[in-house]
C-alpha positions in Angstrom: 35.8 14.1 -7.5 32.0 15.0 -8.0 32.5 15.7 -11.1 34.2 12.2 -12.3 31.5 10.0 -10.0 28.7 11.9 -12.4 30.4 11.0 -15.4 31.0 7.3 -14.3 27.3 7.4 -13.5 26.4 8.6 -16.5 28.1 5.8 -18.5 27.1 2.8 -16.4 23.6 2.6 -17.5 24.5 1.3 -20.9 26.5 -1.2 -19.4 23.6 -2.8 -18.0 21.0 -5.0 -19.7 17.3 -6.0 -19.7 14.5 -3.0 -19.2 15.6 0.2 -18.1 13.2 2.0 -15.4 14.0 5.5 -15.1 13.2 7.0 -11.3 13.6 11.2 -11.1 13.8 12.5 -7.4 14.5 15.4 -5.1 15.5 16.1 -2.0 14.2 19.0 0.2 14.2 20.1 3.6 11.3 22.9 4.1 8.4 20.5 4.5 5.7 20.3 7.1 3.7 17.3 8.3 0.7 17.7 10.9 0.9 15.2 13.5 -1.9 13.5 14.7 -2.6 15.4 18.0 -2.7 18.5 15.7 1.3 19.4 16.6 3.0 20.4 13.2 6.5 20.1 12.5 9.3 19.9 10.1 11.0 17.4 7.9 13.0 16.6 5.3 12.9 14.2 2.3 12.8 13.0 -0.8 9.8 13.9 -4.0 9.8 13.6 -7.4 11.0 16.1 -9.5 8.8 19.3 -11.1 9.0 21.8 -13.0 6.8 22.8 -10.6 9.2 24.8 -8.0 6.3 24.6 -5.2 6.5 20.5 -5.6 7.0 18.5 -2.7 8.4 16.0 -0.6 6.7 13.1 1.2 6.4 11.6 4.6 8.0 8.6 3.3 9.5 9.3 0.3 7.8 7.9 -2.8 7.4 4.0 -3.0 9.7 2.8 -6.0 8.9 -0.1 -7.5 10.9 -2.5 -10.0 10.8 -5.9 -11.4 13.3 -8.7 -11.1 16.0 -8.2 -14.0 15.6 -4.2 -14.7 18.5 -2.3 -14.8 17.3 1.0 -13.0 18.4 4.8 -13.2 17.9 7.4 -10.3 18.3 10.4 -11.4 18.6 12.6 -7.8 18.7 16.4 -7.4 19.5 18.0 -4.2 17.6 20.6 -4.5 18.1 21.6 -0.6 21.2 23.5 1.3 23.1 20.7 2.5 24.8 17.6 1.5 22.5 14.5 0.8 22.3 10.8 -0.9 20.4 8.0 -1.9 21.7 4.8 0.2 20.0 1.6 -1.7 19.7 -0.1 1.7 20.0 -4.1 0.9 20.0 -3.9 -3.0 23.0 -5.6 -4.7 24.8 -2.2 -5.7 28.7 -1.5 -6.4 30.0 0.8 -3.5 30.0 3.6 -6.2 26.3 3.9 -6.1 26.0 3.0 -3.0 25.2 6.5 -1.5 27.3 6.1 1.7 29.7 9.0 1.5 32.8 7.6 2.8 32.8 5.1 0.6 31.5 6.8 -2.4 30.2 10.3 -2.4 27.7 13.2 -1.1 25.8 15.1 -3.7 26.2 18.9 -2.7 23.2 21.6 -3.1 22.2 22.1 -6.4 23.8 18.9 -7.1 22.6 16.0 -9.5 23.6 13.1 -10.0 22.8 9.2 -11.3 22.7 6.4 -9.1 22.6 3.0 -11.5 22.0 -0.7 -10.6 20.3 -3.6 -11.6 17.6 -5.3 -9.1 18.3 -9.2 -9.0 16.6 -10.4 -6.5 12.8 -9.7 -5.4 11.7 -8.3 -1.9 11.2 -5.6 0.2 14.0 -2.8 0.7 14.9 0.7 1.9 16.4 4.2 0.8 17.2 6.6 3.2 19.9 9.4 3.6 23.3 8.4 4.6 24.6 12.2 5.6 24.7 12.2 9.4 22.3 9.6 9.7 20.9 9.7 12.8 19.8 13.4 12.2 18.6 12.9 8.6 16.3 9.6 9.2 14.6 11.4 12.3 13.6 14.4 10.3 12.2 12.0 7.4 15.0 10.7 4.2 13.3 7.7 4.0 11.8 5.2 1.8 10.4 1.8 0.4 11.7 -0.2 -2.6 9.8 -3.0 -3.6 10.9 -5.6 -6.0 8.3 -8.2 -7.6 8.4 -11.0 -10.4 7.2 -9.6 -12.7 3.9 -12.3 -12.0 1.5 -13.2 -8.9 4.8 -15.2 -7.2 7.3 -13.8 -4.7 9.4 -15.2 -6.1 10.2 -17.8 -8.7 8.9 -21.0 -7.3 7.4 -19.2 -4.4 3.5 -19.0 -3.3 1.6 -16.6 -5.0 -0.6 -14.0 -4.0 -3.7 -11.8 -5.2 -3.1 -8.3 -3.2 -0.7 -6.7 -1.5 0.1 -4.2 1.8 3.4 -2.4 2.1 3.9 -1.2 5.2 7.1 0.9 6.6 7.5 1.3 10.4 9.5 4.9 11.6 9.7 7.3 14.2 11.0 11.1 14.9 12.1 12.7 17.8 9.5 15.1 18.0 11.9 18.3 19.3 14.4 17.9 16.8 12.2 18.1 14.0 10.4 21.2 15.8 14.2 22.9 16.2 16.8 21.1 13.8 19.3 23.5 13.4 19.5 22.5 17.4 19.4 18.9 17.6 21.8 18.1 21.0 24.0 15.1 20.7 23.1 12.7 18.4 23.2 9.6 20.9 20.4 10.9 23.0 18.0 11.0 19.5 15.5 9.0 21.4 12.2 9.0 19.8 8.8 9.5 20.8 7.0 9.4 18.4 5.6 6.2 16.1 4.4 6.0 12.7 2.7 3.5 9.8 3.4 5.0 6.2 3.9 8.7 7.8 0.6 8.0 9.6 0.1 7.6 13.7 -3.2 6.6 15.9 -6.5 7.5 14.5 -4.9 8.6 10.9 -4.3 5.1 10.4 -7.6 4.5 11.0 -8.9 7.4 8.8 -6.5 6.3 5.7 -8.8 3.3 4.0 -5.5 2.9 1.9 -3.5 1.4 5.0 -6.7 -0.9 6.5 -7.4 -4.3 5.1 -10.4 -4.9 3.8 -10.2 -8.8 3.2 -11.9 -11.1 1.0 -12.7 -15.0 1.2 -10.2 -16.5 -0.9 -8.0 -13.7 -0.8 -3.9 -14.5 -0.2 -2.4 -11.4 0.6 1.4 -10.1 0.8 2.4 -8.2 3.4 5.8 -6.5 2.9 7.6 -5.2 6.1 10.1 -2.3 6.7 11.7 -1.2 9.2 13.7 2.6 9.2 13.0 3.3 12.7 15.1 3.7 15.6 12.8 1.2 17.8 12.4 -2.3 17.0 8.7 -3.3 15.9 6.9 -5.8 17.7 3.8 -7.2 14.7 1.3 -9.0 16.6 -1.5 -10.6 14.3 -4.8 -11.9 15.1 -5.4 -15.6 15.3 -8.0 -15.3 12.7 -5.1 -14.4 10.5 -2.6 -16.9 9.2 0.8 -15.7 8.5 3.8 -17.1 6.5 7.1 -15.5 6.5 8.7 -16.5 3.6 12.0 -13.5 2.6 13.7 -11.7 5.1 16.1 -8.9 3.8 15.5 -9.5 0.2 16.3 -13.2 0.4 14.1 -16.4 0.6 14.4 -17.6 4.3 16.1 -21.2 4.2 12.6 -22.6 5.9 9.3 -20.3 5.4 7.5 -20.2 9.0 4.7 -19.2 11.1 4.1 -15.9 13.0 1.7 -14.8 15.5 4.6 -12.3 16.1 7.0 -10.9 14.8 9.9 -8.9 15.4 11.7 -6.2 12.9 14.5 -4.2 13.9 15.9 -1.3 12.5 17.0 -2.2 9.2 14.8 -5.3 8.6 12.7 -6.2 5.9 10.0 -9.1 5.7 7.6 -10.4 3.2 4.8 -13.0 4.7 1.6 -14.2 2.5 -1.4 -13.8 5.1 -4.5 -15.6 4.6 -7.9 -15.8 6.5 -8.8 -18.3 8.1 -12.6 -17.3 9.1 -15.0 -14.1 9.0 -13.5 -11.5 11.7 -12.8 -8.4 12.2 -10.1 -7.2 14.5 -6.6 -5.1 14.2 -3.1 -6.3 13.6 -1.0 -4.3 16.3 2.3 -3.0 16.2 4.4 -1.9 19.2 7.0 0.3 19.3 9.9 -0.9 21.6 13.3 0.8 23.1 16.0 -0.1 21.9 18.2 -0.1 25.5 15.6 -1.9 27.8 12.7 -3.1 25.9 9.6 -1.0 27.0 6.9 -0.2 24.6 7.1 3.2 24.1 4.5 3.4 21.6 1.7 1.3 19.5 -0.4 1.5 16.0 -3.2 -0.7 15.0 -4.1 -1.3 11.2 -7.7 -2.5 11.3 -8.7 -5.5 9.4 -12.0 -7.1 8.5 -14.1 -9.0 5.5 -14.7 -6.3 2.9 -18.5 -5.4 3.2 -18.7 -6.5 -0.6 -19.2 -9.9 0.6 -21.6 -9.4 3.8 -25.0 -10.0 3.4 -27.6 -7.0 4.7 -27.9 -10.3 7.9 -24.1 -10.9 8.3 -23.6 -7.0 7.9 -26.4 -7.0 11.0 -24.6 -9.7 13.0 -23.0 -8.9 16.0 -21.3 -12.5 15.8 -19.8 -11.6 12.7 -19.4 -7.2 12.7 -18.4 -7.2 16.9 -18.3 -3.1 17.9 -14.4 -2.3 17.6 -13.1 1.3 18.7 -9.8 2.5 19.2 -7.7 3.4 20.8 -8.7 1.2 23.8 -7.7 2.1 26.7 -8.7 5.9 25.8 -8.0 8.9 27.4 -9.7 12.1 26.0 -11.3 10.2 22.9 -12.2 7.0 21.1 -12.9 6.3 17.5 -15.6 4.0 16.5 -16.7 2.8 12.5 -20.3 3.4 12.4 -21.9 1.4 9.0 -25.2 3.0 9.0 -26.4 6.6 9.2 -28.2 7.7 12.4 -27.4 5.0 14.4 -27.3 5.4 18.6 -24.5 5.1 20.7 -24.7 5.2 24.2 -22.0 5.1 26.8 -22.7 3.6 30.2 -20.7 3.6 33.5 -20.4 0.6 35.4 -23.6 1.8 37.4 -25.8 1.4 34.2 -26.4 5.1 34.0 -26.0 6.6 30.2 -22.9 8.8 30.3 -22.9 9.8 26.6 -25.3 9.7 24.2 -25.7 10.5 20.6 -26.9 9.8 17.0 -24.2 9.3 14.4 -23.6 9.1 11.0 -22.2 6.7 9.0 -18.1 6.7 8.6 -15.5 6.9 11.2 -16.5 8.9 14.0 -14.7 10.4 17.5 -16.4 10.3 20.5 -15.2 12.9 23.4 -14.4 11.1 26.3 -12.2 14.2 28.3 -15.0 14.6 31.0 -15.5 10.8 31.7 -13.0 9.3 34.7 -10.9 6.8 34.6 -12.6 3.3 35.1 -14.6 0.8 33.0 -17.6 1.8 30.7 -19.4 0.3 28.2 -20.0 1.2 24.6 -23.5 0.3 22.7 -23.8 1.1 19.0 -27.1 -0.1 17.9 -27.0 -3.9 18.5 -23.3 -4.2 19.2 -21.5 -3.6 22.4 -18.0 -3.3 23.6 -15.7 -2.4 26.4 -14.3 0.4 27.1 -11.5 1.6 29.7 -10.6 5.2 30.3 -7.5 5.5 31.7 -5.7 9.1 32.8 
């Protein structure tokens, strides 16, 4: 059966028309990430392929991106021990290629094969594994497709935009990846922990790929996925005005508003943000259960005016730079962005006395707060101040 799937595969290509775009991946499943309390663990996934046999998989996989109108090839080799494919979640595809295996096929180990389509419509999609789901998406076969114009529109007709943040929301069970071959019963895969782009907490804040670093007349698109098992709550600030204008590779019938917004597992958005003053704050994104609702876990993405377009007296302002640090409420540390080298920070308990002090460097720094109690303090960096609660 295999065998006639590839060479049906093989064929189709030529039947399609416009640009072909050519994708070569792998899947593999002896990969480690390093979580970010230190903890590593295991996952699976997809990479492209090497001749390098040492290549690897990513935490997601590989963002693929295509333009309207090209007819696309993925050329897929499971180059792990068990069963895998390549499910184009929300593309237009015929069930052959597909990649759900009841319906089409699984690609066995040391199996290749070609999965054809043509993208007609842009927006924001998935790929994940569809062999035993719920095991394979918690130990990491996931990832973004992205479909543009071809242009600076969403779409054609649509608003257009200067920059662009993709962002894909998942979690893992952190005990099945740590022990796969003994994952218990699939239904009780409840996870605990949250990730941005394979990143959680303060690596989000360490990654200046995932922050925003906005500009006056910028119009930016944010693309939203969602692959977890919780539904994602976005929460933006009000300095930030944002337009939802696809959901699930469609044009909404009317584009709207969000202060919030909710993606469940599945879902895909694309909004246009724009700035509507000189701030500098975090978009926040809670994690929430599935069965009752509870938040069982939150990321921030800071955002703020790029520091291209401060002056050295905005830059100085505490009006216009206010003292962020995360996470806030802390427990045994915070973070804090410190703009100039050798610049004081004090922390003071709610008695006025100086609980912490030191002299910092410039960068992203993170402040030991293990010995402090719970309670209120307040944080002083230079001319800026903050507050900050300790909670245990």
């Amino acid at each position: 059966m295999r065998r006639i799937c590839f060479i049906i595969l093989t064929i189709f290509p030529f039947l399609l028309i416009g640009q072909v775009e050519h994708v070569y991946l792998q899947s593999k499943m002896d990969a480690t990430i390093t979580l970010s309390d230190g903890h590593q663990t295991n996952f699976w996934g997809y990479g492209y392929q090497s001749t390098n046999p040492n290549a690897r998989v990513t935490l997601p996989a590989p963002k693929l991106v295509f333009e309207k109108g090209d007819s696309v090839v993925i050329h897929f080799y499971n180059n792990s021990p068990e069963d895998h494919t390549i499910h184009l979640h929300g593309l237009d595809v015929n069930q052959v290629n597909d990649g759900v295996p009841s319906t089409s096929f699984a690609v066995g180990s040391q199996d290749s094969v070609n999965y054809s389509f043509r993208v007609s419509h842009t927006g924001t999609y998935l790929y994940h594994c569809h062999v035993l789901t719920s095991l394979h998406l918690t130990m990491g076969m996931y990832g973004m497709i992205v479909v543009t114009n071809g242009d600076d529109h969403l779409y054609d007709g649509g608003p257009k935009y200067n920059r662009e943040f993709d962002y894909l929301t998942s979690d893992m069970k952190r005990a099945v990846n740590d022990n796969p071959l003994s994952p218990g019963d699939f239904f009780h895969i409840y996870a605990d922990y949250f990730m941005l782009n394979g990143k959680a907490d303060q690596q989000i804040f360490d990654d200046t790929t995932l922050s925003i670093d906005y500009r006056p007349a910028d119009t930016m698109v944010f693309r939203i996925g969602n692959i977890a098992y919780s539904c994602t709550k976005w929460i933006f600030p009000d300095e930030l005005d944002v337009t939802v204008y696809q959901s699930d590779g469609r044009e909404v019938p009317v584009s709207f508003q969000a202060d919030t917004l909710m993606v469940y597992p599945g879902e895909r958005f694309t909004a246009i943000a724009i700035p509507n003053g000189i701030f500098q704050d975090t978009i926040e994104v809670e994690y929430c259960n599935m069965s009752d609702g509870s938040t069982d876990g939150v990321n921030k993405i800071p955002i703020r005016l790029d520091p291209a377009h401060l002056s050295l007296e905005e830059t100085l302002s505490e009006e216009l730079n206010p003292l962020k640090i995360f996470p806030n409420p802390a427990e045994n540390y915070f973070k804090v962005e410190v703009q100039d080298d050798q610049s004081k920070l004090k922390v003071v308990d709610m008695q006025g006395r100086i609980i912490i002090q030191k002299s910092l460097d410039k960068g992203i720094q993170t402040i030991r707060t293990s010995d402090l109690e719970s309670g209120v303090y307040f944080v002083f960096l230079n001319s800026r101040q903050t507050q900050l609660v300790i909670s245990k």
